[in-house]
N, C-alpha and C positions, 0 to 999 in steps of 0.2 A: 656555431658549435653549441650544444646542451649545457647548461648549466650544471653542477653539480645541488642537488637538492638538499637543505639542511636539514636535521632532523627535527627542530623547532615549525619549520613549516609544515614538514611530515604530522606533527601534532595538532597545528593547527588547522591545516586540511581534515584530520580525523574527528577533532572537536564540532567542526562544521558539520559533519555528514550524522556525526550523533544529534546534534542538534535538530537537523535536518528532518530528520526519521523521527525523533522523541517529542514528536507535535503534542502540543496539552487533549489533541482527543485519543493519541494514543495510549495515556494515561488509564482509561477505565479498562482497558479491554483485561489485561493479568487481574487486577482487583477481582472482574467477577469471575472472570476462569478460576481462581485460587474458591471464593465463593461455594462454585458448584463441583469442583473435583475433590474438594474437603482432602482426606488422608492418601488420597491420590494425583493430589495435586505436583508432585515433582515431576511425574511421569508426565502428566498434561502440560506443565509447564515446558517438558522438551520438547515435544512435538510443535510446540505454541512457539518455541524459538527458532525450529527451522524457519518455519516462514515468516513468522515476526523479523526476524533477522537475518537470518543464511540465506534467505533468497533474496531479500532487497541487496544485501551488500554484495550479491552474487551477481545481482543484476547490473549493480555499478560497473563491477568489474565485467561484464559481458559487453556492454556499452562502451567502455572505453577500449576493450577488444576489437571493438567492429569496426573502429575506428571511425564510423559514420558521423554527424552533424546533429541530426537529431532524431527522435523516433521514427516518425514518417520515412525516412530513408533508411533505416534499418527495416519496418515492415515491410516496404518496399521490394526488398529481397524476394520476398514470397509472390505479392505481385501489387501494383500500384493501387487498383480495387481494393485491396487485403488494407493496402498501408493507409489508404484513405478512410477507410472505416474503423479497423482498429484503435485510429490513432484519434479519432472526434471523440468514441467511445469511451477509451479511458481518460480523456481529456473532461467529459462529462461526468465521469464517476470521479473521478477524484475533484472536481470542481462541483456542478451546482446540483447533483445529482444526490451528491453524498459528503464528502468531503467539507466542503463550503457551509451548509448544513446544519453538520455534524459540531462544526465548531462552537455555532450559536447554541445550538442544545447543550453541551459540554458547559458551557459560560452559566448557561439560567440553571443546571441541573445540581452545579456545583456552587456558581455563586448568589444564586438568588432561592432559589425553591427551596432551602432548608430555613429559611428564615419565613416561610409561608404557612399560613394553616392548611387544615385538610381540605378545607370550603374553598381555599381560595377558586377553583375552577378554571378554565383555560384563558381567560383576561389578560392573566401577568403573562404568559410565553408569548401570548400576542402581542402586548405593549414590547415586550422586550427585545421578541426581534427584530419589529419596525425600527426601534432606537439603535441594538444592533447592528443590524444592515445597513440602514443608514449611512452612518457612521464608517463602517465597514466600505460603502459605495463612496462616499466623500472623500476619504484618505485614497481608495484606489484612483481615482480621475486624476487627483495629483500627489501623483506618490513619492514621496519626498525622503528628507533626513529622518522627519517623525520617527518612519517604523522601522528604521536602523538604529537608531538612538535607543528608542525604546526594547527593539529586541536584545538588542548587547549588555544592556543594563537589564531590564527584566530574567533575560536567561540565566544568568548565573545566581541569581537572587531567587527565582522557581527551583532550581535543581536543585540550590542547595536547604531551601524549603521541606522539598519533594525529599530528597537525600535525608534530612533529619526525620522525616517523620518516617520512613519506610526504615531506619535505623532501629529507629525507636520500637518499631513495630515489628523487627526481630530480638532485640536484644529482650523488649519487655510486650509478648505477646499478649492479647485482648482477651486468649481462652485458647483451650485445646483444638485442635485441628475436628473438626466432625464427618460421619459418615460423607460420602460423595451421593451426588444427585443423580437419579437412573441412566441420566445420558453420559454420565463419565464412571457406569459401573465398568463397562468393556471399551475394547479398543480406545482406551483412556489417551494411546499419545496422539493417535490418528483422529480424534477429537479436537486436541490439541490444536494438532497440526493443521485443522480446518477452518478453527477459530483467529488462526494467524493471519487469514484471508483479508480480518475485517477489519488490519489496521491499511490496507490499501499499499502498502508500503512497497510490495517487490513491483505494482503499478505503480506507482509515485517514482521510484528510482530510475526507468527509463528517462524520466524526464532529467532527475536529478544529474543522469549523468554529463550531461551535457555541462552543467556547471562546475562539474568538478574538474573536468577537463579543463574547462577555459581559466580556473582558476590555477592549475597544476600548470598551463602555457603560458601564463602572465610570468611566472618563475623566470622564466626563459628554456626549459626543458619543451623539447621538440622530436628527440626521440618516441617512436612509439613503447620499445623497450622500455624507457626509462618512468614514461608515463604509468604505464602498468607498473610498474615497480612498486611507484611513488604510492597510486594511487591501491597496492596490495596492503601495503605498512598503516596506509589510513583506515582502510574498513578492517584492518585487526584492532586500531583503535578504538573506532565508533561501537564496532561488535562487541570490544569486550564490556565496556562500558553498558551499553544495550543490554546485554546477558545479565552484569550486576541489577539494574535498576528494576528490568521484568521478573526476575527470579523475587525479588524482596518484595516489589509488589501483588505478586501472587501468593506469596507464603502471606501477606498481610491481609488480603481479603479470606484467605482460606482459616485464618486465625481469628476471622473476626465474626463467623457465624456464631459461637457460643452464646455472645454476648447481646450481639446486633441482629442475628437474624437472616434468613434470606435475606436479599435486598432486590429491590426493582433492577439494575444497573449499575454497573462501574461507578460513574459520575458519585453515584449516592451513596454507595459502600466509601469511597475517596473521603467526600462531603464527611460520613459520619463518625471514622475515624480521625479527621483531624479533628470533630466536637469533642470524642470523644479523649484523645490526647491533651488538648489543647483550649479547649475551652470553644465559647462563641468568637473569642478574640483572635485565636488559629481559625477558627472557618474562614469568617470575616478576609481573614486577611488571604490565604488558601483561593476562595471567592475573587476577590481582587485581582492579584497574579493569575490565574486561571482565563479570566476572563479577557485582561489587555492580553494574554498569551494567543487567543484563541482572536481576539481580533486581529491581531498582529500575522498571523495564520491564512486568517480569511482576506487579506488585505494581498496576501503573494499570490494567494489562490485564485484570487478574484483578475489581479493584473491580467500571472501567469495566462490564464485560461482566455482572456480577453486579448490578450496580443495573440496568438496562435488561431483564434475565430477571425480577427482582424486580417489574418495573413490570408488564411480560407474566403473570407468574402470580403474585399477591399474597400466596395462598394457602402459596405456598413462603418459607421466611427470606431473607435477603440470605444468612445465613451458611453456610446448607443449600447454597444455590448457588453461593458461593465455593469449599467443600469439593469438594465434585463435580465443579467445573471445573477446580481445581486435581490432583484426583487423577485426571481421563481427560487430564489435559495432561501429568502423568508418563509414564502408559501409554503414548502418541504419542511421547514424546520417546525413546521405549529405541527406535526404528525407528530411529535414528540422523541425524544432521543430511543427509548425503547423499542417502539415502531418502524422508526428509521432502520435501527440496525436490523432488524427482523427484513424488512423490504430489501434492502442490498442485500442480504445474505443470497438468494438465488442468482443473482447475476453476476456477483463476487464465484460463488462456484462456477458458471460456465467461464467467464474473463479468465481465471485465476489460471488452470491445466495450457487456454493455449497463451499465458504468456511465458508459463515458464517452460514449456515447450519452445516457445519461440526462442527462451533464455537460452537455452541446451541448443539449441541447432547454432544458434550463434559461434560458441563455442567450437563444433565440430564442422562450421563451412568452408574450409579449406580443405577439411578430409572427405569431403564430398562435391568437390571442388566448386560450393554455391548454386549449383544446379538450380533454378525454380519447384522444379517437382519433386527435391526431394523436401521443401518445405511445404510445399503446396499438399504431398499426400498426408505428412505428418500431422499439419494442423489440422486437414479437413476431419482425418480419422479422431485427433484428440475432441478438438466443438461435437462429433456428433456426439459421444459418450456425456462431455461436459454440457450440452446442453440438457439432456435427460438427468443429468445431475442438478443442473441449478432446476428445472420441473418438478422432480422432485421433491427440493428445497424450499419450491413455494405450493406446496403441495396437491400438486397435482399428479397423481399417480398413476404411469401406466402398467397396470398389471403384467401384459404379457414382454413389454420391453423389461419390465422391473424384473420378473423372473427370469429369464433370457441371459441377460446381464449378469446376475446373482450368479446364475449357475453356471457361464463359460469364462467370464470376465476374470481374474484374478486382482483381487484387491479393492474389486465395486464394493463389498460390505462396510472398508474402510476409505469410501472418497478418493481411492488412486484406481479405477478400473482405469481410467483414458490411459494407464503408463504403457500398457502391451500394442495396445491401438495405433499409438503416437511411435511407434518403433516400429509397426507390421507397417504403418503407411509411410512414414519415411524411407523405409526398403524397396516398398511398392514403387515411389516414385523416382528412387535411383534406380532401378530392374526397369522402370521402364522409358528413364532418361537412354540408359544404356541402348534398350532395344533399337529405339526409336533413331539413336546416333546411328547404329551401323547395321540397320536394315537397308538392303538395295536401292529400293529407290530412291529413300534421301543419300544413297550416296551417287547417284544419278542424278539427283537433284544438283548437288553440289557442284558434282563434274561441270553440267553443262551450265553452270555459272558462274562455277570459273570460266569456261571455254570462250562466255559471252564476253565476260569483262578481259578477258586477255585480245581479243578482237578488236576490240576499242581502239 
């Protein structure tokens, strides 16, 4: 029998998935949108919350929906090719691709490079993420109490950090809010909305959801009913929470141009107002927290990624591929945090349209009663658009695809063209799931295999 769920664990399941999501690198990303959308920054800030938020916690609840084990078997659906590549893919982007990375940069951007001159030159990110990584590689081989200890103490010590100064940075802002920067003159939410891409989150949440599950059935709740339940009450927790912390944080970078300036990056708008609150004694310590945060980060990440390749090739160690990933996730990280984000942004646009496609069919595969083709038309039709998106992205322009687009596409000017695509091929491939069922021959086919097997 299901247990009855208390509301105290409801909270605490909610706290987790906030945590989960509010990575120390997902910290820069509001800062510089607030930044460059200046007086328009509420607007960009919404669009930045759908998918900062509304999709990952969407995606929990799609995952726990699907009832499946783990992503690969939810791709799967589509077809076992699909689910074996998808699922390496985002396994690599949110691991040694980008993610893993991104950590190490976030660490030296915020806790070392303000305390640097202008000469220093690229030495210290080098020394740093060999020590880093290191480090990072040594606690994953044997991963222990360390970075549970450290994260439950660290966490609530960061937030509430994080919480005071983004407080402080509404109550007593740095200067006026300033004009917006040419890319958030127009289509400001859908800007937003694109920039939510790059905290990887509604990808990372496939993963996540598998822990939240297993966490919601240690309860002893067994129901699937009951599980969705549970886990609907938690991501209203984590969301709202999410909502307060990115909205302050965007209003704090968009308030802190008068004063400070464009900035290179999140990381360094972050870095300059705790100086500027707080002294070098706030950096310092900002620095600190920041950085065990982002170790601590790169230590799941590093596991995570490494047991899931482990399972893929058996033949390799866990540890052989912890090493590995850990030392091509140095190499990525000396392109510097700036660069980085710039290079993921292309491939973050095509991933991004077919997972939350894939989020949406989830949803609706009982009204379609799971069919293969009808995800197999949806996603092919969404990748071709999303690929010429993330092309794009990395600027490579094809004029007559780009104008094509423009002018039939509805909503390509604003980064949703794939939505009309992702609906016309999902119909495509239920019209021709249908056909295919009750055209004569297969049902000749069928006949005469029943005939066979009633013979026997």
């Amino acid at each position: 029998m299901s247990q009855k769920v208390p509301f105290s664990f409801v909270v605490i399941i909610g706290f987790m998935l906030f945590a989960l999501f509010f990575g120390a690198g997902n910290l820069i990303f509001p800062p510089m949108l607030g930044q460059l959308a200046g007086t328009n920054v509420w607007l960009a800030n919404a669009g930045f919350l759908v998918t900062g938020v509304g999709l990952p916690l969407l995606a929990i609840t799609a995952f726990v929906y699907s009832g499946q084990d783990d992503l690969r078997s939810l791709a799967n659906r589509v077809h076992p090719l699909f689910g074996m590549v998808f699922t390496v893919i985002l396994y690599l982007a949110i691991g040694p691709f980008f993610a893993i990375p991104r950590s190490g940069n976030v660490s030296f951007e915020i806790g070392v490079k303000p305390f640097l001159s202008e000469s220093a030159g690229s030495l210290p990110l080098i020394l740093f993420t060999i020590l880093f990584f290191a480090t990072a590689c040594l606690l994953s081989l044997n991963p222990g109490k360390i970075i549970n200890v450290v994260g439950k103490i660290l966490t609530p010590i960061k937030l509430t950090f994080i919480g005071f100064i983004v407080l402080t940075a509404v109550i007593r802002p740095i200067g006026a809010l300033q004009a917006p920067s040419e890319d958030y003159t127009k289509h400001v939410f859908f800007k937003g909305f694109q920039e939510g891409y790059l905290t990887l989150d509604a990808l990372v949440a496939f993963v996540f959801g598998i822990i939240i599950v297993n966490a919601i059935k240690e309860k002893g709740v067994t129901t699937k009913k009951q599980i969705l339940a549970t886990c609907a009450k938690a991501t209203m927790i984590a969301g709202t929470l999410l909502v307060l912390f990115y909205s302050a944080l965007s209003y704090m970078g968009a308030s802190s141009v008068e004063k400070l300036g464009h900035l290179e990056n999140g990381a360094e708008v972050l870095a300059k107002v705790s100086n500027y609150y707080f002294g070098s004694y706030g950096a310092v310590l900002l620095g600190f927290m920041i950085t065990v945060a982002c170790l601590t980060t790169s230590v799941g990440l590093i596991t995570a990624c490494s047991s899931f390749f482990h399972l893929l090739f058996p033949s390799i160690s866990y540890k052989k591929i912890a090493v590995v990933l850990s030392v091509f996730s140095a190499i990525v990280a000396n392109i510097g945090l700036t660069e980085l984000i710039k290079v993921s942004v292309p491939i973050l646009m095509t991933m991004y349209p077919i997972a939350i496609s894939l989020l949406f069919l989830t949803f609706l595969h009982k009204a379609f009663r799971g069919w293969p083709e009808v995800y197999q038309g949806s996603l092919l039709f969404t990748f071709i658009i999303s690929l010429f998106d993330g092309l794009n992205a990395a600027g490579l322009h094809i004029a007559v695809i780009q104008n094509m687009f423009t002018q039939y596409l509805p909503f390509y000017e604003v980064g949703l063209g794939w939505l009309l695509p992702a609906f016309i091929g999902g119909l495509c491939g239920y019209i021709f799931r249908v056909f295919r069922k009750s055209s004569p021959l297969r049902s000749y086919a069928i006949r005469l295999h029943d005939g066979n097997t009633d013979g026997h």
